[in-house]
C-alpha positions as MATLAB code, in Angstrom:
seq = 'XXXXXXXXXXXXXXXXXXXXXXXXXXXXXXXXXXXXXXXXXXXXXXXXXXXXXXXXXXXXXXXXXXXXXXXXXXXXXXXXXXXXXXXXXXXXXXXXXXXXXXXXXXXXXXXXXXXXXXXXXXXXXXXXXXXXXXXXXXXXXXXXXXXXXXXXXXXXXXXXXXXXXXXXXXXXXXXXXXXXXXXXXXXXXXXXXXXXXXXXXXXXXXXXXXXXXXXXXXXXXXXXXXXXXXXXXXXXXXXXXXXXXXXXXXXXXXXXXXXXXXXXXXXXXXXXXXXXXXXXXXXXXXXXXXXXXXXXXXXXXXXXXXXXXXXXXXXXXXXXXXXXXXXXXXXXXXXXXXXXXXXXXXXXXXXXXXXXXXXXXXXXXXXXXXXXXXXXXXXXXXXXXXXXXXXXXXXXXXXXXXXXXXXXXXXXXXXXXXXXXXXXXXXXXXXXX';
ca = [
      -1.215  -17.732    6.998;
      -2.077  -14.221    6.763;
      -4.918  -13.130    4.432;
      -3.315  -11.931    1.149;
      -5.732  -10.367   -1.517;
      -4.963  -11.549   -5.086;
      -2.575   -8.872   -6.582;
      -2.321  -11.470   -9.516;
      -6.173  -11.356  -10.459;
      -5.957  -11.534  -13.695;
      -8.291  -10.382  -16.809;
     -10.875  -12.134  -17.448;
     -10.508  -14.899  -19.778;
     -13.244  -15.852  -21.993;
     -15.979  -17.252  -20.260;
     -18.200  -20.505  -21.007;
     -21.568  -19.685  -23.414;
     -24.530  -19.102  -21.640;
     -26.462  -22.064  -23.115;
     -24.359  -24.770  -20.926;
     -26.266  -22.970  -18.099;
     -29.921  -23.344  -19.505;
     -30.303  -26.988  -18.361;
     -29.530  -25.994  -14.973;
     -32.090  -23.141  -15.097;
     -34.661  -25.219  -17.127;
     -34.286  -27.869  -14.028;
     -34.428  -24.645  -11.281;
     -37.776  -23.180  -12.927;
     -39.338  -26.965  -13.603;
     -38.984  -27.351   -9.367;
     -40.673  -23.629   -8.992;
     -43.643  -24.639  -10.891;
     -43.834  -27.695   -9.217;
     -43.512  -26.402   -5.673;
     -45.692  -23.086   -7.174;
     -48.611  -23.639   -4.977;
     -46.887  -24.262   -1.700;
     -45.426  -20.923   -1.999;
     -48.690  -19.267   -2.547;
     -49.918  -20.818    0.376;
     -47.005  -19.679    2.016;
     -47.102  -15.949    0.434;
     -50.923  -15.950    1.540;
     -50.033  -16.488    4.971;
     -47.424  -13.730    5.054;
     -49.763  -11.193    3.814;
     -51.899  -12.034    6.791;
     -49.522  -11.745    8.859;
     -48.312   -8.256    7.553;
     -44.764  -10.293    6.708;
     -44.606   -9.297    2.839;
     -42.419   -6.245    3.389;
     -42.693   -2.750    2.372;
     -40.722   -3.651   -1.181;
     -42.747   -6.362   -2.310;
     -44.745   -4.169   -5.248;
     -41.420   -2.314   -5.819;
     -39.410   -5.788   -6.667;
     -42.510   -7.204   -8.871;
     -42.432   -4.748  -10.981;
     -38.876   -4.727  -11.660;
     -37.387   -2.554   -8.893;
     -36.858    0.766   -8.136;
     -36.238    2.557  -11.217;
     -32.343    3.776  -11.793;
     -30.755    5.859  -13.971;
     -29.684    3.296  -16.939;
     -26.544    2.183  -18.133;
     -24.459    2.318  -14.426;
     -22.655   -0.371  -12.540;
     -25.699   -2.625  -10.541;
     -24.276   -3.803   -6.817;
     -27.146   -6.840   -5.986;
     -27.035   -7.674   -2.137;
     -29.685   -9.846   -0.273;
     -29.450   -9.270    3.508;
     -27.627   -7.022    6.092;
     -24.488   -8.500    5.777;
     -24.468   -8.826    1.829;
     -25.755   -4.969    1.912;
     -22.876   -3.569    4.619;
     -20.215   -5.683    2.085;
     -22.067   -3.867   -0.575;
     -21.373   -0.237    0.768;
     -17.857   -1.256    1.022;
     -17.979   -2.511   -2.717;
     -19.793    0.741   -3.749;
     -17.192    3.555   -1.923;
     -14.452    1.481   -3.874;
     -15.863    0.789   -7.178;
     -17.484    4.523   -7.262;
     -13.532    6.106   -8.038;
     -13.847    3.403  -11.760;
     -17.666    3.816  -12.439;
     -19.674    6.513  -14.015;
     -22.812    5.534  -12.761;
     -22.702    2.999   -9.480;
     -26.572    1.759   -7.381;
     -26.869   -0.700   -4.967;
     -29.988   -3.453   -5.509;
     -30.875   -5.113   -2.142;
     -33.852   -7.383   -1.904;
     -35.178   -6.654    1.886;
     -36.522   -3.905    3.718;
     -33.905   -4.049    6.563;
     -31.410   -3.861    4.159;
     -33.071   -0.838    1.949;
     -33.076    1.017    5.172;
     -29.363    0.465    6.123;
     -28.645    1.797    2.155;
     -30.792    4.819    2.758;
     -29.468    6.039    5.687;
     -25.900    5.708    3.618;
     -26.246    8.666    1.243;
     -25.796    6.023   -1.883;
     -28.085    5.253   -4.431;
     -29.860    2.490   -3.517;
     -33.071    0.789   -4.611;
     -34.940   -3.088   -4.558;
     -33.820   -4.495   -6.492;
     -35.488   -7.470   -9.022;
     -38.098  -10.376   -7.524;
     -37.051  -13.708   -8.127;
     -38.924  -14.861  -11.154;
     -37.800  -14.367  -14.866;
     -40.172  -11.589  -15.397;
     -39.248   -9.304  -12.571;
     -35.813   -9.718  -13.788;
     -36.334   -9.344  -17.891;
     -37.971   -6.031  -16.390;
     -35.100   -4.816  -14.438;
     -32.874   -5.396  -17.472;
     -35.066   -4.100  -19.832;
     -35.315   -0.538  -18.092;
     -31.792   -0.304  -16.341;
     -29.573   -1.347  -18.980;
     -26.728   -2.203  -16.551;
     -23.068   -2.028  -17.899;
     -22.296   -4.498  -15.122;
     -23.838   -6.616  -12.460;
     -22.332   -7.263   -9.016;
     -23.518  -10.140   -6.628;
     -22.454  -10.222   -3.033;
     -21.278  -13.445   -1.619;
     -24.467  -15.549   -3.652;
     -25.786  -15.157   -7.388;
     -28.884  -15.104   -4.791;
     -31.651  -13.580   -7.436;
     -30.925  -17.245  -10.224;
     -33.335  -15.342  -12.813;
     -31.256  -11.941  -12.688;
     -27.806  -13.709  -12.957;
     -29.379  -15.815  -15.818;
     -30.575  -13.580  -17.746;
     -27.951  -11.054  -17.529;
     -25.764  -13.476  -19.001;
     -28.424  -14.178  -21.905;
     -28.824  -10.574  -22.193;
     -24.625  -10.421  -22.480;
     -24.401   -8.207  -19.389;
     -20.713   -8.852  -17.396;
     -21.322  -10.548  -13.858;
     -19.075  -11.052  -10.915;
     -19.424  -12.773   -7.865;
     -17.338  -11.369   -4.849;
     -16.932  -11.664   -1.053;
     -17.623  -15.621   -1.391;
     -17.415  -17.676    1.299;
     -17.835  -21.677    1.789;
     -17.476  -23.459    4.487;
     -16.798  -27.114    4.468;
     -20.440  -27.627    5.673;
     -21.697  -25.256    2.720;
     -18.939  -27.266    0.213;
     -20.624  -30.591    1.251;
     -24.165  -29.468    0.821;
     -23.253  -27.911   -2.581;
     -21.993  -31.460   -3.607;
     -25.333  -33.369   -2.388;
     -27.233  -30.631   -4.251;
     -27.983  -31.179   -7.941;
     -27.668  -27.024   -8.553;
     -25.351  -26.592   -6.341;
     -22.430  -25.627   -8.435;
     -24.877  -24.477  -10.467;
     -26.070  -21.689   -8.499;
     -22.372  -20.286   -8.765;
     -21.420  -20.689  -12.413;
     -23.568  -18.287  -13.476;
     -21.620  -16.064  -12.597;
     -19.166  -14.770  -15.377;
     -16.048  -14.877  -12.530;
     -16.246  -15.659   -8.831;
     -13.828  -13.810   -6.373;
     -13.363  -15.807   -2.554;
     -12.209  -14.026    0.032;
      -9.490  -16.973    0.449;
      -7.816  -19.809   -0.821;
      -9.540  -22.432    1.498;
     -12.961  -21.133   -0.028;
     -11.563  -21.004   -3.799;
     -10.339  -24.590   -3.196;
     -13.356  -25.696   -1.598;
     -15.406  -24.143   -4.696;
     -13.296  -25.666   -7.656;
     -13.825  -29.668   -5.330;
     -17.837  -28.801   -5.581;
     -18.105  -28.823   -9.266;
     -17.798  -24.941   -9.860;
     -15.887  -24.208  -12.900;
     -12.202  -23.750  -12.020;
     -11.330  -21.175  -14.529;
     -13.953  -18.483  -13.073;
     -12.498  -18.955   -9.205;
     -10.272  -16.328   -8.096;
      -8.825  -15.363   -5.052;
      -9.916  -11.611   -4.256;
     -10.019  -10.856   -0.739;
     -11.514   -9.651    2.586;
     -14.491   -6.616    2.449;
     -12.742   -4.676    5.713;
     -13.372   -1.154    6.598;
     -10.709    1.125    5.264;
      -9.570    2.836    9.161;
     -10.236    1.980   12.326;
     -11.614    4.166   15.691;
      -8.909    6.804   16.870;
      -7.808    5.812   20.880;
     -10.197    9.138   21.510;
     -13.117    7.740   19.602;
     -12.682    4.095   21.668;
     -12.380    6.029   25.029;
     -15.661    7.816   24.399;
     -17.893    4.624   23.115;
     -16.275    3.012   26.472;
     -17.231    5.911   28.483;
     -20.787    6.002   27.108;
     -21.148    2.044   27.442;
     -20.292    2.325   31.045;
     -22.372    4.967   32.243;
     -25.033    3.277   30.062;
     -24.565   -0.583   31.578;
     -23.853    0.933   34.867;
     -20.419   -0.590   34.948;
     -17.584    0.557   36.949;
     -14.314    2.282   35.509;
     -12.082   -0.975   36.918;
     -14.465   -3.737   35.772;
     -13.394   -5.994   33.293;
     -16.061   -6.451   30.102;
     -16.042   -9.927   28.750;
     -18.350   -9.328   25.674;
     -20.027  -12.622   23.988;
     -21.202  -10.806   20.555;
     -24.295  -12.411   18.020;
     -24.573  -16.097   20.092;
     -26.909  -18.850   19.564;
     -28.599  -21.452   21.845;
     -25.484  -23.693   21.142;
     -23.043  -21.198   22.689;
     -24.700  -20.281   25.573;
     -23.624  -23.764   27.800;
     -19.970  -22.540   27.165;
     -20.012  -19.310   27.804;
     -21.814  -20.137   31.340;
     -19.552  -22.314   32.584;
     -16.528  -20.305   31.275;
     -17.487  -17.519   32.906;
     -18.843  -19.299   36.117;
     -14.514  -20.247   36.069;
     -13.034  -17.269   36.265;
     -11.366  -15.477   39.274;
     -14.056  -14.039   41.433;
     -11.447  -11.636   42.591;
     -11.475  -10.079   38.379;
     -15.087   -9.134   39.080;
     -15.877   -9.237   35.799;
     -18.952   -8.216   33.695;
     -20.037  -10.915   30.781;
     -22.467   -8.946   28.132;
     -23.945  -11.701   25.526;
     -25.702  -10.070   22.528;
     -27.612  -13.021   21.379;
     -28.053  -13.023   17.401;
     -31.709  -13.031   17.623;
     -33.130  -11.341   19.753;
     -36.410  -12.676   20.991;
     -34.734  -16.558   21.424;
     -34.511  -17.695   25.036;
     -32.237  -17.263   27.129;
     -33.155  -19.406   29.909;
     -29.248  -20.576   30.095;
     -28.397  -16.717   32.191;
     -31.180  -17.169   34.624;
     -29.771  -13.955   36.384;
     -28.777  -11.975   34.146;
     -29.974   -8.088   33.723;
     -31.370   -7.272   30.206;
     -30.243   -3.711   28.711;
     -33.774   -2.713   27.957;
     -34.677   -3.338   31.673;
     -31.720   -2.106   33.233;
     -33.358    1.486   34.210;
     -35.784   -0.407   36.687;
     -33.100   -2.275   38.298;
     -30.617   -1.689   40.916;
     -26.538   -2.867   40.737;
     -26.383   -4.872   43.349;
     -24.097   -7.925   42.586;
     -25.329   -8.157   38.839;
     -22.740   -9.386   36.191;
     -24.309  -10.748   33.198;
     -26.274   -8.427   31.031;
     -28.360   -9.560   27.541;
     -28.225   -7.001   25.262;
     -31.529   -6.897   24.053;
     -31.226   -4.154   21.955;
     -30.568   -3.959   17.997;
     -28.052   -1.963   16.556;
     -25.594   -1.769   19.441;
     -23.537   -4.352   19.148;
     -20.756   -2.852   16.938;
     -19.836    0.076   19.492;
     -19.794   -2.028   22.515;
     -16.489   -3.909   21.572;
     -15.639   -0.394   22.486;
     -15.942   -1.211   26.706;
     -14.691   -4.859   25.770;
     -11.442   -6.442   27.200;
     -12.061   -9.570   25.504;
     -14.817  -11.303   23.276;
     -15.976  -14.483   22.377;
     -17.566  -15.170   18.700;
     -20.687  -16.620   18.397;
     -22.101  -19.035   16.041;
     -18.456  -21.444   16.246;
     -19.972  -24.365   17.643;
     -22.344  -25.264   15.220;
     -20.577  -26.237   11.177;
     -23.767  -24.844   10.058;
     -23.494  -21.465   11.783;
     -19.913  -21.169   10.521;
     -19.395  -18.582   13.491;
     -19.831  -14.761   12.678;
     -17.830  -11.685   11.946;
     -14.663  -11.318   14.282;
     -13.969   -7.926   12.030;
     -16.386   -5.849   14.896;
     -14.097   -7.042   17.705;
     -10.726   -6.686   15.588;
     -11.897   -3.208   14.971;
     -11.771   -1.629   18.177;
      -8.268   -3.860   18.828;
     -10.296   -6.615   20.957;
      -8.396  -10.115   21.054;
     -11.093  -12.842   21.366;
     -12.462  -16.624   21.430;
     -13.399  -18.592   18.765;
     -14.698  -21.940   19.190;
     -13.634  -24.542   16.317;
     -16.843  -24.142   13.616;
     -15.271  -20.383   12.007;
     -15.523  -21.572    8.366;
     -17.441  -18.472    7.197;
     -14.910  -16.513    9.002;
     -11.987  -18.184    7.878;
      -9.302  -15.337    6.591;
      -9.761  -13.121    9.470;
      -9.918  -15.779   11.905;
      -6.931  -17.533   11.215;
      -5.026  -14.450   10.799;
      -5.842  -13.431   14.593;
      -5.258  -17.007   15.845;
      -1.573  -16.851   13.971;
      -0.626  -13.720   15.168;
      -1.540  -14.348   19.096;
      -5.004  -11.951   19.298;
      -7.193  -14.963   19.065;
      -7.797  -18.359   20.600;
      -9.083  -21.325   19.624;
     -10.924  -22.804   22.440;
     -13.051  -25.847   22.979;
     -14.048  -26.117   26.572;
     -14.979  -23.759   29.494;
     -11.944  -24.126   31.050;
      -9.906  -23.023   28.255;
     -11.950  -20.047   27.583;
     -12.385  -19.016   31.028;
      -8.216  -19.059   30.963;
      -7.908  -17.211   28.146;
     -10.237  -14.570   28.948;
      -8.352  -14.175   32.615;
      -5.316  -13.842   30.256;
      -6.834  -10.924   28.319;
      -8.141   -9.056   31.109;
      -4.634   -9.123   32.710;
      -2.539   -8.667   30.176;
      -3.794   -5.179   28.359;
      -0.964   -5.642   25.788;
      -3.014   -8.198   23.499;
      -5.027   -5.322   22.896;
      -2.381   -3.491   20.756;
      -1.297   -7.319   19.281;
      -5.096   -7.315   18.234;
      -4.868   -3.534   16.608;
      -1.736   -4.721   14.783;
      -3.026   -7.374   13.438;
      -6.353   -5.811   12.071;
      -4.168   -3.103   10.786;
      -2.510   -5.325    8.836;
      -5.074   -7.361    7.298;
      -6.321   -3.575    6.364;
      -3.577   -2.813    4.290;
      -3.333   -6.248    2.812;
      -7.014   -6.203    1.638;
      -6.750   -2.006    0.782;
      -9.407   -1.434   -2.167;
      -9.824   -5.256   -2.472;
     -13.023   -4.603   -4.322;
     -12.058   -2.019   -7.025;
      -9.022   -4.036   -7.949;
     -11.593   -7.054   -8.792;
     -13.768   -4.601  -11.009;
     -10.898   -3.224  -12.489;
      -9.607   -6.651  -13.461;
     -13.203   -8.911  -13.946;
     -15.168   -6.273  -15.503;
     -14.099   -3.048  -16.771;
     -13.468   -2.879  -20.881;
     -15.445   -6.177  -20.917;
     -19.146   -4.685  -21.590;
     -20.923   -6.780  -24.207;
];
């Protein structure tokens, strides 16, 4: 099954008052009163701790203040805010007026250094929000992957103000615990229309009590070109020089792992043909967590005070350097697929840069891309060490995959080509209240 963005999403049909959604929100607030003074406690003990963030003042007083009457983009995290950018370039060409509204500092940084107009956006409580409304008169509002801010999308829909929900993803872990959760579907019908990024997600969506008139199939946020071969030679060249690796060693690169990966990847590796000489680089997903499992292993922010020798594992310690090194990669592995709660993360860095990889069998965040690249040959499914450790031999002798892997990415591009402009077009456009 190849990922196929809905060129059949249709115009919005009338959507369902916003008073069936004020017993849900009567319910949310009642438990926020309720659980009020933990959260002090728990606020108090951030402050100490210097945890509240640079934004905090910004968001409580209704966010940063934008010009009115424009097209609001809400994000949460990294992720959401990277999907956002995507969203913005795209929706930009239909929009007078277009600002992204993140809610964390990491994030506001990654917008800033973007050129776009970007700002905090509301805190979550219903005056923060009223506030936000009140002064930026949005024509729109946006949420990435989760109506994450409840009093925002609530009120917005009070205040008649068009919402979408796009880039949605569910896993059947996610599906289950929307089911066991009294707000579950909740939390998703207030949005006006929901767009998944496929039809396992929109299925899994309309079986967890979201309403199945709103659910649309949209598509996949991908970036828009890939690297030239010039480009990937250079980030290889710098990698190398940088990890010390020679030109003929093959790079086995495990990208954003957890503690439940680490077992596999050790013993897969520990498998493979001495004679290969191969280099494994994890980049663990957080970066302080132990990695006890790579007892000699080299980390990239020591590797200045130490010599070659026989080394070949190195922990990228390092932030912000993952994406280029699928660059010096001959194959990856994606973290996060062993755990249904993890869901695995992105294989769009290694697809990128034409880099067949791994996947172990918990991808259900990841499910367009992944499945794609497992159809078409430039993925794997694998479940033990001795299956990775043979498919990773089989990538790092057969350079080929590599151009299967670019083909396939470069497909999935064209499929998904302004994905997210075709769901404003269609969702919200003429439909200002």
């Amino acid at each position: 099954m190849s990922v196929r963005a809905d060129h059949q999403v249709q115009a919005a049909v009338k959507s369902r008052p916003w008073i069936t959604l004020l017993p849900g929100y009567t319910l949310y607030c009642l438990i926020k009163v309720v659980a009020l003074p933990f959260s002090l406690i728990r606020e108090r003990r951030r402050r100490k701790r210097g945890m509240t963030g640079a934004g905090r003042k910004v968001r409580m007083s209704g966010g940063t203040p934008i010009a009115p009457h424009g097209t609001i983009i809400e994000a949460n995290g990294l992720g959401e805010t990277r999907v956002g950018l995507v969203a913005y370039d795209q929706i930009e060409k239909h929009s007078a007026r277009v600002a992204l509204m993140v809610q964390k500092d990491p994030a506001f940084a990654l917008g800033q250094t973007s050129g776009r107009v970007v700002g905090y956006s509301a805190a979550h409580n219903p005056f923060s929000a009223l506030l936000f409304l009140a002064k930026a008169r949005p024509r729109e509002i946006i949420f990435i992957e989760t109506c994450s801010n409840y009093h925002l999308a609530f009120w917005a829909r009070v205040c008649r103000v068009p919402t979408a929900l796009i880039s949605v993803n569910v896993s059947e872990h996610l599906a289950h615990r929307m089911r066991r959760n009294v707000l579950g579907a909740w939390r998703m019908n207030l949005a006006e229309r929901i767009y998944a990024q496929g039809e396992g997600y929109a299925q899994r969506l309309r079986q967890s009590g979201v309403w199945p008139e709103i659910v649309h199939i949209g598509g996949v946020s991908l970036p828009q070109s890939i690297p030239t071969e010039q480009e990937v030679a250079s980030l290889a060249e710098k990698w190398r020089r940088i990890l010390q690796i020679l030109p003929d060693q093959p790079v086995i690169l495990a990208g954003s792992t957890y503690e439940e990966d680490d077992a596999l990847i050790v013993q897969a590796f520990g498998r493979l043909d001495p004679a290969l000489n191969a280099i494994l680089v994890v980049a663990p997903r957080h970066l302080h967590r132990s990695m006890s499992a790579y007892p000699n292993a080299v980390h990239r922010s020591k590797l200045a005070e130490e010599h070659r020798g026989n080394r070949r594992i190195v922990i990228l310690d390092t932030s912000g350097e993952l994406g280029e090194l699928y660059a010096l990669a001959n194959v990856a592995h994606i973290g996060g697929t062993q755990s249904a709660k993890l869901g695995g993360h992105t294989p769009v860095e290694p697809l990128t840069f034409g880099v067949p990889f791994t996947t172990g069998p918990e991808y259900g965040r990841q499910e367009p891309v992944t499945l794609a690249a497992l159809q078409s040959g430039a993925a794997w499914l694998t479940c033990t060490p001795q299956e990775m450790a043979i498919h990773w031999e089989s990538a790092i002798r057969n350079p080929g995959l590599r151009h299967l892997a670019k083909q396939t990415f470069m497909k999935l591009i064209e499929e998904n080509r302004d994905v997210f402009a075709r769901m404003y077009i269609a969702a919200l456009k003429g439909r200002r209240g």
